[in-house]
C-alpha positions in Angstrom: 0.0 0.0 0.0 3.0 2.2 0.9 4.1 1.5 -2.5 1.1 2.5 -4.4 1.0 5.7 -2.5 4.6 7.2 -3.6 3.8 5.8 -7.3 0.6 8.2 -7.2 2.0 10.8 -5.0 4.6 11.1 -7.9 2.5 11.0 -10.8 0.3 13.2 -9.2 3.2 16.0 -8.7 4.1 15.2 -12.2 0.6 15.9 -12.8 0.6 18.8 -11.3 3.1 20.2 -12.0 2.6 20.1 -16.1 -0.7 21.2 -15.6 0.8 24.8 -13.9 3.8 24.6 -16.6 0.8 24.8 -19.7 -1.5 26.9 -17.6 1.2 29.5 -17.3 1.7 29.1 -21.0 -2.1 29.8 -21.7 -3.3 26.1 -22.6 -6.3 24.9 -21.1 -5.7 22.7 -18.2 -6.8 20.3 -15.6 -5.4 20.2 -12.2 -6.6 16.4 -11.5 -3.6 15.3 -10.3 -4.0 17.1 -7.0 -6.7 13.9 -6.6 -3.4 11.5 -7.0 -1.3 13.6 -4.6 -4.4 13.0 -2.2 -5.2 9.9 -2.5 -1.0 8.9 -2.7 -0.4 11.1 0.8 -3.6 8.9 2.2 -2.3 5.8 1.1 1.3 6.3 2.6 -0.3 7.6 5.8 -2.7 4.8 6.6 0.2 2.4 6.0 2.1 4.3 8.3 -1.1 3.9 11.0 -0.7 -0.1 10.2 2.5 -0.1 10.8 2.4 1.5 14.4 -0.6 -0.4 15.0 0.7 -3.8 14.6 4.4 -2.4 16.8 1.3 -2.0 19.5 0.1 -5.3 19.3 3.4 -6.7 19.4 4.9 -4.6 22.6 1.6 -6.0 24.1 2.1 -9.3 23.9 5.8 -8.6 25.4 3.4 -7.0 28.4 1.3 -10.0 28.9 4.5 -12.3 29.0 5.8 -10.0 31.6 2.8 -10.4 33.3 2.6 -14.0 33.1 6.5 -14.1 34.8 5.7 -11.7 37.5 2.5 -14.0 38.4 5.0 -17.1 38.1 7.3 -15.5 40.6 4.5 -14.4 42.7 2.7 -18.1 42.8 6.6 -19.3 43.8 6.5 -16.8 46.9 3.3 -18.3 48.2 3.9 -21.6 47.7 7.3 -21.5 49.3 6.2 -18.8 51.9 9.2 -16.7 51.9 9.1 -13.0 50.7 13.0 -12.6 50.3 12.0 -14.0 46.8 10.3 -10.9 45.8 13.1 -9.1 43.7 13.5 -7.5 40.3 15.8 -10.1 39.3 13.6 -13.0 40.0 10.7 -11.6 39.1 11.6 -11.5 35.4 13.2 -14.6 35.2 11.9 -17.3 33.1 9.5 -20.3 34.7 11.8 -23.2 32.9 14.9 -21.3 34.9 13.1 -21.3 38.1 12.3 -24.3 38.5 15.5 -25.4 37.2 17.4 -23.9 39.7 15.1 -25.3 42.1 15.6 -28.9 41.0 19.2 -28.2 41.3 18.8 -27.0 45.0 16.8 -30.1 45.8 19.3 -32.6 44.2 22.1 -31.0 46.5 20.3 -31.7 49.9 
């Protein structure tokens, strides 16, 4: 789409800007390539929109896995029933390290 927006955004300058050339030269002339300069600035902005729309949706996802750590650490302070556990660093650790690092603790004892 961002594509088909330059292409008319440039043949609507073109447009536009032979259309002044033989209007200043006393021809008769149509400025309808002001439409393609429209319609090519549209097209390039809505892309533009898609673009940071679907960056959104993506940073949110990263949000709900960050979510999903904190309530993995949080479920690991209740069941062990210490709150020394509560830090930055273990609260954004992955489960599969948790729990390995548990396992490993375990297998020492």
């Amino acid at each position: 789409m961002k594509i088909a927006g330059i292409i008319l955004l440039v043949l609507g300058i073109l447009s536009t800007l032979g259309a002044i050339i033989g209007a200043s030269q006393g021809h008769k002339t149509s400025f309808g390539g002001i439409a393609f300069i429209v319609l090519g600035a549209f097209l390039i902005s809505r892309a533009n929109k898609k673009k940071e729309e679907e960056e959104k949706k993506i940073a949110g996802r990263g949000l709900v896995v960050r979510q999903l750590r904190i309530l993995a650490s949080q479920f690991r302070v209740l069941r062990t029933g210490t709150l020394s556990e509560i830090r930055p660093d273990n609260m954004y650790q992955p489960l599969g390290l948790i729990l390995k690092k548990e396992s490993n603790l375990y297998n020492m004892r």
